[in-house]
N, C-alpha and C positions, 0 to 999 in steps of 0.2 A: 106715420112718421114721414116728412121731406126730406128728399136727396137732392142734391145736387151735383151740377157740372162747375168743377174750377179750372177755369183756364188763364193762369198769371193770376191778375185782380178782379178779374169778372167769375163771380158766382151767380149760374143762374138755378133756380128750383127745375126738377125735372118736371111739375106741372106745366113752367115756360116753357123748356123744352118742346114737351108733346105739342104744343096749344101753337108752340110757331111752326112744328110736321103740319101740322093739319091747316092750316095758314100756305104754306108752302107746297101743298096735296093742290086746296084750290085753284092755286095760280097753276102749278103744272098742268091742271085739267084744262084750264082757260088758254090752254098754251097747244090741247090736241094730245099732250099724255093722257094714255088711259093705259086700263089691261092689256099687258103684254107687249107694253111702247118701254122704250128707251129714254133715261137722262145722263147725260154723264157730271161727274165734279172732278174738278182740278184745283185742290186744298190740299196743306198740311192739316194737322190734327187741330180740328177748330171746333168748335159748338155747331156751327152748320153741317158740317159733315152729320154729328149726330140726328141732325134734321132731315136732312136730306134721306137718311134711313129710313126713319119712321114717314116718309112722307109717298116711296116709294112702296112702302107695306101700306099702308093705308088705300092703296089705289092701283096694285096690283101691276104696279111698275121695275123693270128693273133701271136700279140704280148702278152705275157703271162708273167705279172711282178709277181714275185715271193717275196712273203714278208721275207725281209733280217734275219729276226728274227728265221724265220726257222731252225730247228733242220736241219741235214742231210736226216734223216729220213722221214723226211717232205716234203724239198724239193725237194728229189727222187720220192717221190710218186708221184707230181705235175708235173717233167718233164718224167716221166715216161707216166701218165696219158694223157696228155696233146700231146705225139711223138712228143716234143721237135725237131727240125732241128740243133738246134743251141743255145746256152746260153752265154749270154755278164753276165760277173759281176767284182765288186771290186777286187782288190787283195787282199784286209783285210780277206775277205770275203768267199776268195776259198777255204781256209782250212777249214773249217767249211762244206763246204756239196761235197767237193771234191771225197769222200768215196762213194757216191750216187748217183753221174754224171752217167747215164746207158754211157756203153761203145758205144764212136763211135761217140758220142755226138762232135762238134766241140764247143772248149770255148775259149770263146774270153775275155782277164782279162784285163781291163780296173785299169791304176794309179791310188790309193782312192789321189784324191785331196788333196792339204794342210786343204783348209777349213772347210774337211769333218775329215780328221787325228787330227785336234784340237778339233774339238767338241766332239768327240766318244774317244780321245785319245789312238789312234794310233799310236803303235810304225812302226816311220820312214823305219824303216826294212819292214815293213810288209804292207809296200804302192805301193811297186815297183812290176811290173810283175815278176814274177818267172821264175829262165830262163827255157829255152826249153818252156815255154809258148807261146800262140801266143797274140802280142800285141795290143789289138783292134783299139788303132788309127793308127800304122804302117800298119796294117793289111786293113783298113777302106780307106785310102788314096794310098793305091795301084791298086785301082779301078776306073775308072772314072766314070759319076754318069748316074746312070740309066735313061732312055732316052724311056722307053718299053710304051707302051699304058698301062694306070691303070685300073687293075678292077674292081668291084664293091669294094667298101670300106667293112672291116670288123670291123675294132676296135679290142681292146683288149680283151684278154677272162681273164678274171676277177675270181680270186677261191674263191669260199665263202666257210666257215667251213660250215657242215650238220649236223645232228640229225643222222646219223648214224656215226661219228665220220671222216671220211673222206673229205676233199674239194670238192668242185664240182667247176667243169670249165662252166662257164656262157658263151654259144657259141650261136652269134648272126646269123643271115642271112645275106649275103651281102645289101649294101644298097642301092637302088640308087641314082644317083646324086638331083633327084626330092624331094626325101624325105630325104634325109641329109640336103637341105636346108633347109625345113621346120622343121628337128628336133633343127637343128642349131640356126632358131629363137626362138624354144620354151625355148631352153638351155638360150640361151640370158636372156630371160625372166627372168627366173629361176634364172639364178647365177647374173646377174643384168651388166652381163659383157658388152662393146662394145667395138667397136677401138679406142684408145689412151689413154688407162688408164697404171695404175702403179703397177703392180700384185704381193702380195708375197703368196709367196707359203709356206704355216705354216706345212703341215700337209704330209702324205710319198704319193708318186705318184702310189704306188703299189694298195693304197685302191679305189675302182673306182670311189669316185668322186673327190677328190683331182686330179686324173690324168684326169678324163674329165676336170676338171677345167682348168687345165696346158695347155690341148690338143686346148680348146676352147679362151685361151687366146692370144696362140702362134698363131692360125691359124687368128684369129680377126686383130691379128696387136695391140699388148702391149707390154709395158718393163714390165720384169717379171725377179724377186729376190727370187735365190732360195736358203732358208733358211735351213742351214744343220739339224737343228733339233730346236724344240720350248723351248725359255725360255722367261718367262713374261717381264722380264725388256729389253730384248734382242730383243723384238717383237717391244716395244713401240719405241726404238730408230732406229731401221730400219724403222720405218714407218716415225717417225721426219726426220731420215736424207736423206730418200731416197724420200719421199712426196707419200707415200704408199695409193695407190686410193683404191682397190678390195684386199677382200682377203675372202679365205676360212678357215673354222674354227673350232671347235667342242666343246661346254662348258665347258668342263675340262678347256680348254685355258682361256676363262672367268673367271672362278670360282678361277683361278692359279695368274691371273692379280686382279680382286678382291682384292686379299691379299694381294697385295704389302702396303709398308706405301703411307701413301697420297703423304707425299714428294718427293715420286718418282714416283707417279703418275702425278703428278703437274709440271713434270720437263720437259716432252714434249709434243710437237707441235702435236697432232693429227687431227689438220684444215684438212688435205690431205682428209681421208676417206670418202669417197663416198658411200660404197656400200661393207659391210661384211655380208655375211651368211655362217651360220651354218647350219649344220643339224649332224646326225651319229646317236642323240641320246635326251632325250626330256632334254631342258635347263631347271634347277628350274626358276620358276616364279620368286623369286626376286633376283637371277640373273639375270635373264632378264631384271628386270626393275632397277637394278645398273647400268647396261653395258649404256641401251639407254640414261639415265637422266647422265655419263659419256661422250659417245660418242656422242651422239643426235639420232635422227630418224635414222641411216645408217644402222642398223642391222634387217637382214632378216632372216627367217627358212626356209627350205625346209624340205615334208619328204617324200620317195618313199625309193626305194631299189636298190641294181645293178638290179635286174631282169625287175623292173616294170619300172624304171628310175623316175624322178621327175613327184609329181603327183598335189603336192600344194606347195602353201606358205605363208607366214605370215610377214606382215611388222612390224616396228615397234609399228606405232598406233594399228593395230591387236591385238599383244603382249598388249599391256595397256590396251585397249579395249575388251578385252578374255583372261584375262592369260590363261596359257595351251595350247590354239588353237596351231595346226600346220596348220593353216589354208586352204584357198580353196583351192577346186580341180580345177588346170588351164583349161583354153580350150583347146581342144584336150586331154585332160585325162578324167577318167570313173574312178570314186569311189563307190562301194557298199558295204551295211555294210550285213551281213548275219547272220541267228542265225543257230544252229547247224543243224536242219532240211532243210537248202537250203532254209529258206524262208527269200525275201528280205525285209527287220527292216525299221521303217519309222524315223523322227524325233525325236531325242531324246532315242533311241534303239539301248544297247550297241550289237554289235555283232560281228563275226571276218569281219576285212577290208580285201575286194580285190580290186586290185587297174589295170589299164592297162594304158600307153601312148599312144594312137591311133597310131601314126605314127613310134615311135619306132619297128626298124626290130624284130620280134619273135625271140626265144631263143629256145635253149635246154639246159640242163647241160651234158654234154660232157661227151659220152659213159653212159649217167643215161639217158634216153629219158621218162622211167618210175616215175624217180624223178621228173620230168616238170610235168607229171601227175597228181601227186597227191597234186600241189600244186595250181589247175586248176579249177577254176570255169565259164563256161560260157566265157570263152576267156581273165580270168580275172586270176592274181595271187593274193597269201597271203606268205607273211611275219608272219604269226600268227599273229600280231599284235590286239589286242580288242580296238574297240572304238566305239564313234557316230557321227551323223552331229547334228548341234544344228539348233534351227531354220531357221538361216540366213545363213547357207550352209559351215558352215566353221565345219574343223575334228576335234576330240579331243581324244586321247590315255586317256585309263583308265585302260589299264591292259600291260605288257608287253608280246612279243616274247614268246611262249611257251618256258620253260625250259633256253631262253637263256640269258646271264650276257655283259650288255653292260660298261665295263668298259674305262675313258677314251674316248668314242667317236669308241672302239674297239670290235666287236663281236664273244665274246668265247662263242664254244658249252659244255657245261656240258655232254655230251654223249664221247668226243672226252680222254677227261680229266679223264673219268671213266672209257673207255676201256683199258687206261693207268695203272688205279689202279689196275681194276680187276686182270690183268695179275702180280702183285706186288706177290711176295711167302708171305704167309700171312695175307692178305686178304680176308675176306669170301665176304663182299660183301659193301658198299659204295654208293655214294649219293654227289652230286655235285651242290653246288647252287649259285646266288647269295647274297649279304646283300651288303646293307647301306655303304658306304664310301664315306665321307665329302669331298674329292678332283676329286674323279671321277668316281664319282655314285652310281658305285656298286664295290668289289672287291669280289674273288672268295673265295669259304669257301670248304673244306673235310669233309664230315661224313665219318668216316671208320667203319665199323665188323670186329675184326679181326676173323681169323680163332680160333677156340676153343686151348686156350695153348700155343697160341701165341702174343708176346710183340712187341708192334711196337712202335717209336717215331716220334714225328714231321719230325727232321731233315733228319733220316730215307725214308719215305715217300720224302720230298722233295729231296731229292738227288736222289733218284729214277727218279723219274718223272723227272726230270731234264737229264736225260738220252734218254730219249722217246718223249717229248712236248716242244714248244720254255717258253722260259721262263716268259713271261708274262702269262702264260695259269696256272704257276705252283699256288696253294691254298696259300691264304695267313692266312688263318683259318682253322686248321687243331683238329679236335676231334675225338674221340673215343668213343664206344658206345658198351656196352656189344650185347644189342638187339635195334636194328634200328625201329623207329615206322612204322609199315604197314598197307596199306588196306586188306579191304575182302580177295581179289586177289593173299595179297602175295607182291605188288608192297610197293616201300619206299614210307610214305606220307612224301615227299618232305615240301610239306605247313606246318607242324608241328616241322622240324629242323627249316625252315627259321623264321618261327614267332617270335623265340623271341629274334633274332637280331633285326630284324624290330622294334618290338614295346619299344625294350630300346632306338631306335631312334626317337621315335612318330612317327612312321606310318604306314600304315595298306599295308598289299599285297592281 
């Protein structure tokens, strides 16, 4: 049977697919990518991206997507960081971190699509390769396709923002052919995917499970719809008209569909669905139980991390049957719950979770080998995350991430956003939190100090920041504060700004 890739009007066969990876392997080779080199891409959800995957498995490369949203400043650091070989992106796109490209760097500027030019509106001008550019399909089809022995697979090296305000590149070990099958079954498991389903793809391929999702879809053997960016009425009839089996997803999406009127709820066909999970971020409980008494049994959670990978899950009877739960830890994963003195918590003992996949290749974070350290229990990571097992072995979150604001399904560091401020003329010192937001979780809040004598305003401060951090990172709650409340130490008590957002929301942190 053929599958294909739909993106808007373009369907390609996944044979084209592969046949332009291995077209795009050559030319990277030709370029000095080899085993254990770097490329990175700066795309929305395109066909190249999919390419760019398989071109980086073919040739034992990691591929390093770069989230589009990115400042310049951003994005330099990542391919800086990272010794980049190579960068595929949008032409929308290149002006934007053009400034930052370290010299020498080969970029390859890929057409922004119609379908991608509609939805982001895109002016027409600003679709087309720039001349003296080089143009990644002309560029890509001047090669015939790589043909080399493959070697161990590496995967994407994935950035996740840190606690010390910098990204960290999540760099795996090669893997071998033995245990990619066996990761490949657990993933299965996990995202509930197999051969012949009908895949859209809701959410951006740069974040790493969306694009494992992508990765494990295309390799399984599925039609896969790739959807330029998520709107709730916009979801419901791509899945009526296209007969949308699998998808991945993140509550906000829920919570956004939720709120349509009924009558447009009611208006399509969603018999298709099979098999939706979420994870990113904890789904409120009766969202959850809107969505399945909605859709029926088909929706699933996962929760793990880029680092640990998929650690449990949770069906929909789970969900009914345990609101909250993120359910069991699968087989071949190792969850332990720990209280601050390294002693391992029994039933019902909240403590920090570390979590490992057994069979998932070891990590480090890239040029941080010390950051992998300290995140390191017993051959076991943490996410910060606090929780328990309950008696019947299933997880449950009761505190969040230290310090960090999951907005959307999106993970912003408050360290990264305050290193921003500090450096602000003006500024004595600052504090960065989450609060409460009715559509996607949490949105980010500023406590500022100003310096002694000195007037600052909101818009001030955001146009600042706006200069230094991509724009979703920028405070949507911005205050000022003569004296900031502190502990013994000196340190901001954080807990005492956030409290009374929370409790004019009913609820306790």
């Amino acid at each position: 049977m053929t599958y294909h890739v739909y993106s808007g009007d373009r369907k390609v066969t996944m044979q084209e697919v592969a046949l332009n990876g291995a077209k795009l392997a050559a030319g990277l080779v030709s370029l000095g990518v080899g085993d254990g080199d770097s490329f990175a891409t700066v795309t929305r959800n395109d066909i190249a991206m999919l390419e760019t995957k398989l071109a980086g498995n073919m040739i034992g490369a990691y591929a390093v997507p770069v989230n589009w949203h990115a400042t310049a400043e951003e994005a330099g650091y990542i391919l800086t960081d990272a010794g980049a070989k190579a960068v595929v992106v949008h032409a929308d796109l290149l002006a934007g971190i053009a400034s930052e490209i370290p010299d020498g760097i080969p970029v390859l500027v890929c057409a922004t699509p119609p379908e991608i030019a509609e939805a982001y509106a895109v002016a027409p001008e600003n679709c087309a390769v720039p001349d003296g550019m080089t143009d990644y399909e002309s560029w890509r089809d001047g090669f015939e396709p790589w043909t080399g022995t493959p070697p161990l697979e590496r995967g994407s090296m994935i950035y996740t923002s840190g606690t010390t305000g910098n990204p960290k590149g999540v760099r795996r070990e090669p893997t071998s052919p033995e245990r990619q099958a066996r990761i490949g079954e657990l993933a299965m498991r996990s995202f509930g995917i197999g051969p012949g389903g009908v895949c859209a793809m809701t959410g951006p391929m740069y974040h790493s499970a969306p694009g494992a999702y992508a990765s494990l879809a295309m390799v399984l053997g599925n039609d896969i719809h790739l959807l330029p960016r998520f709107e709730p009425e916009e979801l419901l009839q791509a899945i009526d008209e296209h007969k949308i089996s699998h998808m991945h997803v993140v509550p906000t999406m829920f919570v956004r569909m939720l709120r349509l009127p009924d009558a447009i709820k009611a208006k399509y066909d969603l018999s298709s669905l099979a098999h939706v999970i979420h994870g990113a971020a904890p789904c409120p409980p009766d969202a959850k139980k809107q969505m399945i008494e909605w859709w029926g049994d088909v929706i699933f959670e996962y929760y793990g991390s880029t680092e640990a990978g998929i650690v449990s899950t949770a069906s929909s009877a789970d969900a009914i049957a345990k609101p909250g739960t993120v359910g069991r830890p699968l087989d071949g994963t190792l969850v332990r719950i720990y209280d601050d003195d390294g002693k391992v918590l029994g039933t019902g003992e909240s403590g920090e979770i570390y979590m490992t996949m057994n069979d998932l290749s070891d990590f480090t974070y890239h040029n941080k080998d010390d950051k992998r350290a300290e995140i390191e229990r017993e051959g076991m990571v943490t996410n910060g995350d606090v929780g328990y097992m309950d008696e019947d072995g299933y997880l449950f979150l009761n505190d969040r991430k230290r310090d960090m604001i999951i907005s959307g399904g999106v993970n912003i560091y408050p360290a990264e956003i305050e290193a921003a401020l500090q450096a602000m003329p003006g500024v004595q010192d600052c504090a960065v939190f989450g609060i409460p937001h009715d559509e996607f979780g949490e949105s980010v809040a500023a406590a500022i100090e100003p310096q002694p004598g000195e007037t600052l305003s909101v818009a001030a401060v955001r146009e600042y920041l706006g200069q230094h951090i991509s724009a979703y990172k920028i405070p949507r709650e911005v205050t000022f504060h003569a004296a900031m409340p502190r502990e013994d130490t000196g340190k901001i008590f954080k807990r005492k700004l956030r409290q009374p957002y929370w409790e004019r929301a009913g609820r306790q942190i």
